[in-house]
C-alpha positions in Angstrom: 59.7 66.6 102.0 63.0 66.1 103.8 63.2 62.0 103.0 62.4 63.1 99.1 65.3 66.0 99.7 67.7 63.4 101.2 66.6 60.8 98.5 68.0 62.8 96.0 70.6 64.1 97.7 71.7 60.5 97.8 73.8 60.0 94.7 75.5 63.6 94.9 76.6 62.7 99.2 77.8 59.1 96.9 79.8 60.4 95.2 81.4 63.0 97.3 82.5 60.3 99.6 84.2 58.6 96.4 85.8 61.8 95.6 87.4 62.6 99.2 88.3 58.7 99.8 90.1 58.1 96.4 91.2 61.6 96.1 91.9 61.1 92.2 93.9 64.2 91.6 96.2 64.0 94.7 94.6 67.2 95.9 93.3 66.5 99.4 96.0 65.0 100.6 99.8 64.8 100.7 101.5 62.2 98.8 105.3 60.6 99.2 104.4 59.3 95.5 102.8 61.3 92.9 104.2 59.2 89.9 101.8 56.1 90.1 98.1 57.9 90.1 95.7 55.5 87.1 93.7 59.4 86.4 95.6 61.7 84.2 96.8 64.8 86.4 97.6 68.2 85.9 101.5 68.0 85.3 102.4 71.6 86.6 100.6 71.0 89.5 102.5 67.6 90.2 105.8 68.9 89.2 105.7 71.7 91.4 104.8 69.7 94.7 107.7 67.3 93.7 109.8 70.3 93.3 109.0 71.4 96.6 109.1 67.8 97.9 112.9 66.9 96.9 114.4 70.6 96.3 116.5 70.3 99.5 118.1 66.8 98.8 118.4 67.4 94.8 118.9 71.3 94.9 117.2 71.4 91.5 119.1 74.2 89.2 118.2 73.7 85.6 114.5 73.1 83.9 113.1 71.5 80.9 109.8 73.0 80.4 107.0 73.1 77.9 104.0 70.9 76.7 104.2 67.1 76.4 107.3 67.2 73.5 109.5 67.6 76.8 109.2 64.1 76.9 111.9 63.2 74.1 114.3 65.6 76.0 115.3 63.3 79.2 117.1 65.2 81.7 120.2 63.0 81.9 120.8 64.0 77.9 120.2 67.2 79.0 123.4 67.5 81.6 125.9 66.4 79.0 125.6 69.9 77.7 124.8 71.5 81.2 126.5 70.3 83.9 124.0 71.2 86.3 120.7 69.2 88.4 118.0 69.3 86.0 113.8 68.8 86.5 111.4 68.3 83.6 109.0 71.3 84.8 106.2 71.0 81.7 102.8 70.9 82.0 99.7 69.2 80.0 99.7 71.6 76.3 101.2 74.2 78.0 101.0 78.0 77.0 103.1 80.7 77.1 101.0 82.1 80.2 101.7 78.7 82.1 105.3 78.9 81.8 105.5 82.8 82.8 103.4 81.8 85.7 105.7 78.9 86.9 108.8 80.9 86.6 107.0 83.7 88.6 106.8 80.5 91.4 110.3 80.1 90.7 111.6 83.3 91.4 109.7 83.6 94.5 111.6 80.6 96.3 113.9 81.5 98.6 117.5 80.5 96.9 116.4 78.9 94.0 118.5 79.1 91.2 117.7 78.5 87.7 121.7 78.7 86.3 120.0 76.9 82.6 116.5 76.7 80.9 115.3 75.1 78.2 111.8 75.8 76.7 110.0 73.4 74.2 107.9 74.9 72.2 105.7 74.9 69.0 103.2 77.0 67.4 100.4 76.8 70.1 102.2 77.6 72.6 102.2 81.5 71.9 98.8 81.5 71.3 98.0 81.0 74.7 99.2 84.6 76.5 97.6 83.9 79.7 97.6 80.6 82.3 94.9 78.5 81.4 92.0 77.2 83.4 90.8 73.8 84.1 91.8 70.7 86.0 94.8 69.6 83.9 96.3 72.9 84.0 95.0 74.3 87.4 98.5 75.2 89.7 98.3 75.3 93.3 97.5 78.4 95.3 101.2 79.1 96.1 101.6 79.4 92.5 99.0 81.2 91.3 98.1 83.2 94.4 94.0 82.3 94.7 92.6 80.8 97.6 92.8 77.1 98.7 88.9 76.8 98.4 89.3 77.7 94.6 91.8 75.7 94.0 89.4 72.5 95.6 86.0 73.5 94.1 88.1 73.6 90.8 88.7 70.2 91.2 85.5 68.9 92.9 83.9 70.7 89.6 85.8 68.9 87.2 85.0 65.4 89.1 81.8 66.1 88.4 81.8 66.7 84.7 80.4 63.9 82.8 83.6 63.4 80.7 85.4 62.5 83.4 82.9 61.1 85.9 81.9 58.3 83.7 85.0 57.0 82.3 86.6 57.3 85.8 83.5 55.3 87.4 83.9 52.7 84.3 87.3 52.3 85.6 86.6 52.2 88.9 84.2 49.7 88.5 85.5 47.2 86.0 89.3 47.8 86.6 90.5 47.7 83.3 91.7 50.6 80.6 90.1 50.9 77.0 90.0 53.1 74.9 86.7 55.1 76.1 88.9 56.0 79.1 91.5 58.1 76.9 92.4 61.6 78.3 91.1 60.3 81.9 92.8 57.4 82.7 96.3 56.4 82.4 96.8 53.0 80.2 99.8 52.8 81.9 100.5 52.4 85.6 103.9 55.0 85.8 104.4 58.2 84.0 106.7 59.9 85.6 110.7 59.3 86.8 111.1 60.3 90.5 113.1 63.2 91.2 113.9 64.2 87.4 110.5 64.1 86.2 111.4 62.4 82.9 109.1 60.6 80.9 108.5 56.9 81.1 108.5 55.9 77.6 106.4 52.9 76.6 106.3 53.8 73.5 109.8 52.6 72.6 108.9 49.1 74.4 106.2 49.2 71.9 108.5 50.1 68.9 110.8 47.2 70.1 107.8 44.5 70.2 106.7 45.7 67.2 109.3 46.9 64.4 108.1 48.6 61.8 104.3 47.7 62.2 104.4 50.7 65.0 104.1 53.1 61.9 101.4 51.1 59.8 98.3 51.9 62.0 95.8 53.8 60.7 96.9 57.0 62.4 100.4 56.8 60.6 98.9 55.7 57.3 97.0 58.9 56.8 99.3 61.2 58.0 102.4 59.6 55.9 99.5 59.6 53.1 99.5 63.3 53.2 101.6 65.5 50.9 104.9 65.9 52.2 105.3 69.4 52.0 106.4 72.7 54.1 104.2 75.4 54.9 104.1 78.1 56.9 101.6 78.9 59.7 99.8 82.5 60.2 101.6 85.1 62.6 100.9 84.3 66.3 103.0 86.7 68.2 101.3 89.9 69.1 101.4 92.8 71.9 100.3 90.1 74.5 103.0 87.7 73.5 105.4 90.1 73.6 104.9 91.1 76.7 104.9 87.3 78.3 108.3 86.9 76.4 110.0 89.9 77.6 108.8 88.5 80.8 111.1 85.1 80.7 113.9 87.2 79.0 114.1 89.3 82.1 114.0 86.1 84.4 116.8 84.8 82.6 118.8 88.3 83.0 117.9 88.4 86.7 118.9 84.8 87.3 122.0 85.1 84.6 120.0 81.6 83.2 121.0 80.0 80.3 118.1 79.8 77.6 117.6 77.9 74.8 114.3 78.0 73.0 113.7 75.6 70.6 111.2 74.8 68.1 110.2 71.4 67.8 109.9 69.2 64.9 106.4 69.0 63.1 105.6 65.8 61.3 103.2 68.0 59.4 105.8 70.4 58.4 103.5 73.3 59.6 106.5 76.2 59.4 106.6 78.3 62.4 106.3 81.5 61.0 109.0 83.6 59.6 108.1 86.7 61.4 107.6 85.3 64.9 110.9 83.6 64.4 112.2 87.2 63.7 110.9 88.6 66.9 111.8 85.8 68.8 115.3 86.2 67.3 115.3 90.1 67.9 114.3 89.6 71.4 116.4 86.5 72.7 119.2 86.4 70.1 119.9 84.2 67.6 121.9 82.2 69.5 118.9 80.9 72.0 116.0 80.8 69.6 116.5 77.4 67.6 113.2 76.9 64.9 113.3 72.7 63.4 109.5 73.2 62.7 109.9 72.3 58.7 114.0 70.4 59.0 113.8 68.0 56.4 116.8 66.4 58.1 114.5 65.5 61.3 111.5 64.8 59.1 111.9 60.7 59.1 108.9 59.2 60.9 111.0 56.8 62.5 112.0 59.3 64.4 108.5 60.0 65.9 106.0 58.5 68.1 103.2 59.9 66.5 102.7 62.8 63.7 103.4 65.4 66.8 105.5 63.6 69.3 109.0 63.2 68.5 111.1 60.6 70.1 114.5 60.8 72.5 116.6 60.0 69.7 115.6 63.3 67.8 115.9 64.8 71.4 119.2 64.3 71.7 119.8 65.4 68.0 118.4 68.8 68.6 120.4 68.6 72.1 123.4 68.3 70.1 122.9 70.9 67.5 121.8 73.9 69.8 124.6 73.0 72.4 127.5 72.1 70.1 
């Protein structure tokens, strides 16, 4: 009975040893590098241990935060306008929820200042009130407050589910990316700048090699083949919303930060809707809460990597207008 138990036992021991000796999600143990990892990581979680890692030598005072649109704002654009030592804070399709919880991390650190923010954001962001769970949004117990064991069996867990298990063992085994391994591995080997946390965009190598053929794959042949047309998304700000906001409005007052919200771009020319701008508006002012969700001036798709990513140069368009 106890040779069939350990039989079987086997695979699971197997793989546990693979988990604590390659550590894929930088979680076991500390790391001088967190910007060269082949498995796609939670992005709060890493920017928070490098903000804690350089902090004292770069006495970070200014953050760039939001989903994965952060990447067309770089952080050396960013201090034309702000004079100050920027980090791009975001996280993986970040929420509403996640942002309040990092700035609640923020706040808690002893002398940290936060003299200007900017927050990316787009429709889906306000839909999600509350931090949300799983490995590529999971923050570290000093942030979120739960235990060190939850914050491990999270990750253990999510080793263990089959979308990621078997594309990471593919890769592990064979060494090479394709495209079975998307949302898992990283195609490319750095992400991530050092102590600014600013994108490293291949995509404008690829633009370069390739010209204009960049925009005739099939992706951008169906979404250019679409109507080009504005229209406006259902209300997403309620009671729960409002509550988050009011939240990073009384950060800003407590820390005399500088906000500027913006509304990015949408290829798809999906309107944010008129009445959350309005209450965005009411409670931020007009002169933080910038909405370019249907501008027809920023609507060229050479100005995008793809229908939802937009590219630096529109970043430091929308850089200019909201500053100048």
């Amino acid at each position: 009975f106890y040779i069939k138990c350990l039989a079987l036992s086997l695979p699971f021991l197997l793989l546990m040893s693979v988990y604590c000796y390659e550590d894929p999600f930088m979680v076991i143990r500390s790391y001088n590098d967190y910007d060269h990892s082949h498995v796609e990581l939670s992005e709060g979680d890493i920017g928070w241990k490098k903000i804690k890692m350089f902090r004292k030598q770069r006495q970070y005072d200014s953050f760039i935060m939001g989903a994965s649109c952060t990447k067309a704002f770089n952080c050396g654009d960013w201090n034309r306008y702000v004079n100050g030592r920027p980090f791009r804070f975001f996280g993986n399709a970040e929420g509403l929820g996640d942002v309040c919880l990092k700035l609640q991390a923020l706040d808690k650190l002893p002398g940290q200042q936060v003299r200007n923010l900017l927050l990316i954001t787009e429709r889906a962001f306000y839909e999600k009130a509350h931090p949300q769970p799983g490995v590529m949004h999971i923050m570290p117990p000093d942030v979120t407050g739960k235990s060190f064991f939850s914050y491990q069996a999270a990750y253990l867990q999510g080793f263990f589910f089959p979308k990621f298990l078997l594309p990471y063992l593919k890769y592990k085994w064979t060494g090479h990316y394709d495209d079975s391994m998307a949302n898992v591995i990283e195609g490319d080997e750095r992400t991530r700048t050092r102590y600014t946390n600013d994108d490293v965009l291949r995509q404008e190598e690829d633009i370069s090699r390739m010209g204009e053929d960049y925009w005739r794959t099939p992706q951008w042949r169906k979404a250019l083949g679409k109507p080009q047309t504005v229209h406006q998304h259902a209300p997403v700000i309620g009671p729960e919303q409002m509550t988050r906001l009011a939240e990073i409005r009384d950060f800003c007052r407590r820390h005399h930060t500088r906000l500027k919200l913006v509304v990015s771009p949408d290829f798809g020319l999906e309107q944010f809707n008129a009445r959350d701008l309005a209450a965005l508006r009411t409670l931020f002012g007009d002169s933080v809460v910038y909405d370019f969700s249907a501008d027809m001036s920023l609507h060229d798709h050479h100005g995008f990597y793809d229908p939802v990513h937009y590219r630096r140069s529109l970043g430091r368009e929308i850089l200019q207008r909201i500053y100048k």
